[in-house]
N, CA, C and O atoms as a GROMACS GRO file, in nm:
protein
  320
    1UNK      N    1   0.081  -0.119   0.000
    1UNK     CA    2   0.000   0.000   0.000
    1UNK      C    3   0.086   0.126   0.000
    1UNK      O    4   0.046   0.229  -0.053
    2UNK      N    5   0.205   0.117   0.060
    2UNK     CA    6   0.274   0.218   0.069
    2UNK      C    7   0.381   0.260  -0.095
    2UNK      O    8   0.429   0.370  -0.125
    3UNK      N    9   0.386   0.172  -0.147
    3UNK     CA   10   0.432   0.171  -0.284
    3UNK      C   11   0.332   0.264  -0.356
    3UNK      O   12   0.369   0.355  -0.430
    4UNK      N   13   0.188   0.230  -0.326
    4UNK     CA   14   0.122   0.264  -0.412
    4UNK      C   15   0.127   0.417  -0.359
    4UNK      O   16   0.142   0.489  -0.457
    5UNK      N   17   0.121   0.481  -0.259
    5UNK     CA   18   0.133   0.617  -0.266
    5UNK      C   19   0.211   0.715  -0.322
    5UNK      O   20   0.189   0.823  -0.377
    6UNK      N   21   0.345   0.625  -0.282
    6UNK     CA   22   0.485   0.663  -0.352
    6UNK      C   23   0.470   0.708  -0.451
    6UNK      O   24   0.474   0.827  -0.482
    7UNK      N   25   0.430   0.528  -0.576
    7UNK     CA   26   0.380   0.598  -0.690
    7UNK      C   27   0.315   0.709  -0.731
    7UNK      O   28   0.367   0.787  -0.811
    8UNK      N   29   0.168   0.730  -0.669
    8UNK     CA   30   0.098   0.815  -0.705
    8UNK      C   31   0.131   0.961  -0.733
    8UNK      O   32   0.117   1.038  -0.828
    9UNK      N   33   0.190   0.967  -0.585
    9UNK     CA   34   0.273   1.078  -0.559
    9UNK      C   35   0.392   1.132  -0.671
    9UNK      O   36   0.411   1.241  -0.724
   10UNK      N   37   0.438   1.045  -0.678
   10UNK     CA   38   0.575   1.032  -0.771
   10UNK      C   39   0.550   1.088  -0.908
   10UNK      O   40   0.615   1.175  -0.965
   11UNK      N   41   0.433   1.016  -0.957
   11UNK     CA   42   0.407   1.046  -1.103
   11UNK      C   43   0.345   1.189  -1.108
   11UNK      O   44   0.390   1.265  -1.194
   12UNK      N   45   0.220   1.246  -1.005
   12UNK     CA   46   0.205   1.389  -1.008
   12UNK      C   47   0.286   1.468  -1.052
   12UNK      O   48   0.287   1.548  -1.146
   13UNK      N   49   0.420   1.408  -0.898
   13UNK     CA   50   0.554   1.523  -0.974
   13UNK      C   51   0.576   1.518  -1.088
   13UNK      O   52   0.557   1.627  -1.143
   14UNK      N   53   0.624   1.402  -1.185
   14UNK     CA   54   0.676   1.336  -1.291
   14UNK      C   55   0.565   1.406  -1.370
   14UNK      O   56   0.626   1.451  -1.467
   15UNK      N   57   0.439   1.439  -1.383
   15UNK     CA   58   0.370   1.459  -1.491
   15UNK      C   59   0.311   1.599  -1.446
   15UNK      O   60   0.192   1.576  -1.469
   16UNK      N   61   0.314   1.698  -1.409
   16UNK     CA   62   0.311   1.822  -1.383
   16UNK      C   63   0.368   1.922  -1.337
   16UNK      O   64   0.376   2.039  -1.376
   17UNK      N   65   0.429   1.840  -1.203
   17UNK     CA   66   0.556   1.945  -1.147
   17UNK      C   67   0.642   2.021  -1.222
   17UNK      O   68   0.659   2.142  -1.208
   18UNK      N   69   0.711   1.934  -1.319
   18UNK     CA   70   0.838   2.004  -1.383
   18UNK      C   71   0.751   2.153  -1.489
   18UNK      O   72   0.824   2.248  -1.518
   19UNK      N   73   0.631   2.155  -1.526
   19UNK     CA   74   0.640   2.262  -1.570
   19UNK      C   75   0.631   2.441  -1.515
   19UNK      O   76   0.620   2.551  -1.570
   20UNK      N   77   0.640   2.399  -1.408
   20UNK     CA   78   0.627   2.563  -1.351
   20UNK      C   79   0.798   2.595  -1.328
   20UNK      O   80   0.846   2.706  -1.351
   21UNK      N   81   0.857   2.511  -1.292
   21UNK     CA   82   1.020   2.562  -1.324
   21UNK      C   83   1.049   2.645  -1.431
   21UNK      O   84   1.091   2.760  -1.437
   22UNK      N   85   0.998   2.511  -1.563
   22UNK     CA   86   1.014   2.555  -1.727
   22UNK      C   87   0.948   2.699  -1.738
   22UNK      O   88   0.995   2.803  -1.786
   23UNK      N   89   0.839   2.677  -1.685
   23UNK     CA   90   0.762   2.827  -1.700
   23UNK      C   91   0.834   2.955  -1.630
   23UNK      O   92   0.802   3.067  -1.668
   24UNK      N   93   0.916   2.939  -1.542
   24UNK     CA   94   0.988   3.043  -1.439
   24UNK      C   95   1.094   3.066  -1.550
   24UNK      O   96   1.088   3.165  -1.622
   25UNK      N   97   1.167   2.995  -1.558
   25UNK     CA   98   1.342   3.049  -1.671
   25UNK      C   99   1.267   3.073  -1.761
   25UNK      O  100   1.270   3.196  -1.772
   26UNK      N  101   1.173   3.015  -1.864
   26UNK     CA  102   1.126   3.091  -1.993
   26UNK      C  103   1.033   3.234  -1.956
   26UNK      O  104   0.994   3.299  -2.053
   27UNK      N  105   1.008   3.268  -1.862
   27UNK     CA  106   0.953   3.420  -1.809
   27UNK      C  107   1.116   3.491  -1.807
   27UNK      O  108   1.159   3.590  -1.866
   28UNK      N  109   1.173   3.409  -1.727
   28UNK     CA  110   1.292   3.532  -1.684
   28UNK      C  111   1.322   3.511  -1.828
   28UNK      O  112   1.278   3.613  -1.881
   29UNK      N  113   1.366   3.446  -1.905
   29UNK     CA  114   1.490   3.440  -1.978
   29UNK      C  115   1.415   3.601  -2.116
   29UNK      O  116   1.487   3.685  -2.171
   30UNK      N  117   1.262   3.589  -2.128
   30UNK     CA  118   1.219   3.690  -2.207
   30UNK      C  119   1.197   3.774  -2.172
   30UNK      O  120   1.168   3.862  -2.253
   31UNK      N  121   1.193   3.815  -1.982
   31UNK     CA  122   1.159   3.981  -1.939
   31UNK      C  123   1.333   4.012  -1.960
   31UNK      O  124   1.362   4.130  -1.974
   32UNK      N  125   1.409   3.944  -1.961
   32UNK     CA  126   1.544   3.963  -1.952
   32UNK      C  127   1.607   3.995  -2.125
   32UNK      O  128   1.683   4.090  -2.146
   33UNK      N  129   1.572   3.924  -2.212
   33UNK     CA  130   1.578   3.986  -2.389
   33UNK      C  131   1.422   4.091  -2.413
   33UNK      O  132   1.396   4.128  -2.527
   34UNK      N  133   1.347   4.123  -2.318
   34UNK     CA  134   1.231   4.252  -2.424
   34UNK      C  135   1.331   4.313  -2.313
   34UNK      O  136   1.433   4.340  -2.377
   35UNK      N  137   1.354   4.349  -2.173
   35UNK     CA  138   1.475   4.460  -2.145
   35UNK      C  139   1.562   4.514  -2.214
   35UNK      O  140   1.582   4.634  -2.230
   36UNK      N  141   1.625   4.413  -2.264
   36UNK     CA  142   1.770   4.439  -2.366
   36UNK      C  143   1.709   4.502  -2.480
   36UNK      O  144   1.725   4.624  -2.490
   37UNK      N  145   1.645   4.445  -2.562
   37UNK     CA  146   1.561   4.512  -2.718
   37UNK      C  147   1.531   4.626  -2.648
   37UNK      O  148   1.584   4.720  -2.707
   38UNK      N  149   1.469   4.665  -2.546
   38UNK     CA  150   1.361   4.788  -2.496
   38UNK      C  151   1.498   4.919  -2.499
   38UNK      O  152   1.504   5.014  -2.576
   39UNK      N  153   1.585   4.887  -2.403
   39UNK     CA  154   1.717   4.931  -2.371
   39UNK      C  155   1.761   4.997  -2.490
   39UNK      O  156   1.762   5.114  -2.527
   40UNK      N  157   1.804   4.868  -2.550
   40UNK     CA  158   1.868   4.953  -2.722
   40UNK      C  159   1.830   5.043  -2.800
   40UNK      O  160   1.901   5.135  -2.843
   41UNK      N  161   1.658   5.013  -2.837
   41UNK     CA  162   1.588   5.105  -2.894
   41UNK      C  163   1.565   5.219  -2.835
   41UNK      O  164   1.538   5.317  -2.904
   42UNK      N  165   1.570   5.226  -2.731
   42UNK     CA  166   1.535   5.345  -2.626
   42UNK      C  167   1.668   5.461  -2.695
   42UNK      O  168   1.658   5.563  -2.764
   43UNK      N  169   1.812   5.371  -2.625
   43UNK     CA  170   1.926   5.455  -2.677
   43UNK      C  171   1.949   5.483  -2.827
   43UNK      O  172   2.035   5.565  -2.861
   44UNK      N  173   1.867   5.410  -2.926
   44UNK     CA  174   1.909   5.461  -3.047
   44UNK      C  175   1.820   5.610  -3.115
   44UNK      O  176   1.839   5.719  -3.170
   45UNK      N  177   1.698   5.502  -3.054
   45UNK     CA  178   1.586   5.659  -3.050
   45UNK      C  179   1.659   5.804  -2.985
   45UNK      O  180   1.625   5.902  -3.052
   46UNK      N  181   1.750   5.838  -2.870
   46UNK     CA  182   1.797   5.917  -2.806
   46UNK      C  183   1.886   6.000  -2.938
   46UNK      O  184   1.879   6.119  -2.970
   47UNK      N  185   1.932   5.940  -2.970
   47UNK     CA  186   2.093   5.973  -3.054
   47UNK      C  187   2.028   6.079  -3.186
   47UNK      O  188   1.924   6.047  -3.243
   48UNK      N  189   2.083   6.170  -3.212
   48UNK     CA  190   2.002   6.252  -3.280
   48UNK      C  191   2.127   6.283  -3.374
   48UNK      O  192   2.231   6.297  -3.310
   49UNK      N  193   2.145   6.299  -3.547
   49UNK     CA  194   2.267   6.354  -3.555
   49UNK      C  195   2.276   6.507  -3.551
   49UNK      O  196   2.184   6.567  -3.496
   50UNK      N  197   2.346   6.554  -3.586
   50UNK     CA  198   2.356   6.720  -3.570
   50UNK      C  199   2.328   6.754  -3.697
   50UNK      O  200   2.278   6.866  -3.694
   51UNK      N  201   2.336   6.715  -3.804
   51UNK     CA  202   2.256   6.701  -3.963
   51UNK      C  203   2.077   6.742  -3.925
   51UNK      O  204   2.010   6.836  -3.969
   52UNK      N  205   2.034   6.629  -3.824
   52UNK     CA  206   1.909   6.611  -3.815
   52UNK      C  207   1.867   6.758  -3.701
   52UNK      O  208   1.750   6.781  -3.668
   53UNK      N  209   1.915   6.794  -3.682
   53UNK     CA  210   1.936   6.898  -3.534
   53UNK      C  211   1.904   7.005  -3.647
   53UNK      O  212   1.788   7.021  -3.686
   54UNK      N  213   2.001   7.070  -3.692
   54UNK     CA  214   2.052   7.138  -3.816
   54UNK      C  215   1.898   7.178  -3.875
   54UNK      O  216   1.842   7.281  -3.837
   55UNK      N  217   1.844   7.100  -3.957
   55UNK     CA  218   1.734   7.078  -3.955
   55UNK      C  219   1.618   7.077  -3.930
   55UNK      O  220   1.528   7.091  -4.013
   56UNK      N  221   1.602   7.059  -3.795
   56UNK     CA  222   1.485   7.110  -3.732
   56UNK      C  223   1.491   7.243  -3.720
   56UNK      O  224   1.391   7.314  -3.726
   57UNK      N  225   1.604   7.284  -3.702
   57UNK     CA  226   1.628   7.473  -3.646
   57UNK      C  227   1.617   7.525  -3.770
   57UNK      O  228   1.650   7.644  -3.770
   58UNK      N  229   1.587   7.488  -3.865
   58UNK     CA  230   1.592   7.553  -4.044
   58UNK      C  231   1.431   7.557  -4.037
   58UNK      O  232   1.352   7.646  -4.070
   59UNK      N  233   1.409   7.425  -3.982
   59UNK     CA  234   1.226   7.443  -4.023
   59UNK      C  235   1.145   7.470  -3.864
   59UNK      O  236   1.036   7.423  -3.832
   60UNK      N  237   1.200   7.523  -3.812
   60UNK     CA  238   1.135   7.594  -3.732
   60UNK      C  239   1.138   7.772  -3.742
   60UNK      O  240   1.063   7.857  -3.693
   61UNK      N  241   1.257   7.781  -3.828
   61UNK     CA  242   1.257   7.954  -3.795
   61UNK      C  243   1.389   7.978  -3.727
   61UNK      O  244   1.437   8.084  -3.689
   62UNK      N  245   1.426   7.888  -3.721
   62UNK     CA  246   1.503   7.954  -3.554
   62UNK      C  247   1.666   8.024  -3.643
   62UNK      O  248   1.747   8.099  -3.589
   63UNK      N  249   1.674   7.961  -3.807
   63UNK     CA  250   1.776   8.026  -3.852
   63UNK      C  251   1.752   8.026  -3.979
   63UNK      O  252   1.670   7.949  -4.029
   64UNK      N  253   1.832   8.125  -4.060
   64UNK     CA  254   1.752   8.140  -4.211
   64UNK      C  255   1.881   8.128  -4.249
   64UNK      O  256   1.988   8.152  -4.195
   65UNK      N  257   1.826   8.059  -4.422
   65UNK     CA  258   1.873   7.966  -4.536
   65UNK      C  259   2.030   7.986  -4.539
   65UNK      O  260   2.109   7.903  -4.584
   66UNK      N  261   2.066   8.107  -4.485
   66UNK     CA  262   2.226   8.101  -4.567
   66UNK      C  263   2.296   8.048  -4.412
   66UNK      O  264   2.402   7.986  -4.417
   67UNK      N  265   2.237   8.073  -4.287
   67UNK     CA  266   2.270   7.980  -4.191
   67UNK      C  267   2.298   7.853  -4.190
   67UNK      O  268   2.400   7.788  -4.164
   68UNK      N  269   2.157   7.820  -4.235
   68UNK     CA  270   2.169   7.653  -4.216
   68UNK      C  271   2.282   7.589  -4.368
   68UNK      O  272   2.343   7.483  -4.360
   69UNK      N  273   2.287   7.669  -4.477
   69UNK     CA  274   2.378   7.623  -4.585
   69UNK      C  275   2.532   7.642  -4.532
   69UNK      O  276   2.609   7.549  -4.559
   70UNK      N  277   2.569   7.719  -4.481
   70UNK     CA  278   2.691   7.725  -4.353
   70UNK      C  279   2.731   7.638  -4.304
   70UNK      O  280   2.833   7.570  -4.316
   71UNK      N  281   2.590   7.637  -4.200
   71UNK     CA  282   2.613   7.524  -4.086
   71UNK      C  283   2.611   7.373  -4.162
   71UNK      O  284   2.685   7.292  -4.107
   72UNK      N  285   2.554   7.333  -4.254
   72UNK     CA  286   2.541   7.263  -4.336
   72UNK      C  287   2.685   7.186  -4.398
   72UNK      O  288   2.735   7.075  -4.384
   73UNK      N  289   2.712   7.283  -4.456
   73UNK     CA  290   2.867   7.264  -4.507
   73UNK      C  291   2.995   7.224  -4.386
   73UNK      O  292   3.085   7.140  -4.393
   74UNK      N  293   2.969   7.296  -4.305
   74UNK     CA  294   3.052   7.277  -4.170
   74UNK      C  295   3.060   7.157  -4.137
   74UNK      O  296   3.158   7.083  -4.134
   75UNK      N  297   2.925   7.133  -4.106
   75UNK     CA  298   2.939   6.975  -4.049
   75UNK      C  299   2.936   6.900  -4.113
   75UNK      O  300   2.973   6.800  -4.051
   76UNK      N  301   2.899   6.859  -4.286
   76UNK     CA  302   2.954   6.782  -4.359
   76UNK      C  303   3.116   6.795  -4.380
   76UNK      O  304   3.182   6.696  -4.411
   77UNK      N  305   3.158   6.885  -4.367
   77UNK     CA  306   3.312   6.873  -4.418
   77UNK      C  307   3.346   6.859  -4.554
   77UNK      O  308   3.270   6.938  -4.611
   78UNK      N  309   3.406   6.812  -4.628
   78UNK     CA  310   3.448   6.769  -4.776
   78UNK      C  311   3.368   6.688  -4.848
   78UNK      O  312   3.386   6.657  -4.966
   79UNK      N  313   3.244   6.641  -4.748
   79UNK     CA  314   3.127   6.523  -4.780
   79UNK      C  315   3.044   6.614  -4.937
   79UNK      O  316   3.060   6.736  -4.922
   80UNK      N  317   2.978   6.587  -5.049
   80UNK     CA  318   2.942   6.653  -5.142
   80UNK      C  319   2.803   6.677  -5.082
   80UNK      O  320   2.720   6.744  -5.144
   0.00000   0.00000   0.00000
């Protein structure tokens, strides 16, 4: 009789237990890669070039045409 509990017992574990582990590392292992993706995109979104800067201050007003063709040239350098 006591076998038979063992068993019973035994196989529960054997046939359900192991998936809430599996389920714990496959949670961490993807809040842990959408962090990383989230992270990156965050910092690439941040990064602005000074071309694109340049730019906005042309179409806002904030400097007129022979400015921004200046500033333009400046920060391209020898670029055509």
């Amino acid at each position: 009789m006591m076998d038979m509990m063992n068993y019973d017992h035994g196989g529960w574990w054997m046939g359900g237990m192991w998936f809430f582990p599996l389920l714990f590392w496959i949670l961490v292992i993807a809040g842990t890669v959408f962090i990383a993706r989230w992270l990156r995109e965050r910092g690439q979104a941040q990064q602005e070039s000074s071309l694109d800067i340049l730019k906005k201050r042309y179409a806002s007003g904030e400097i007129d045409r022979d400015t921004f063709e200046q500033m333009k040239k400046d920060i391209q350098g020898d670029k055509p």
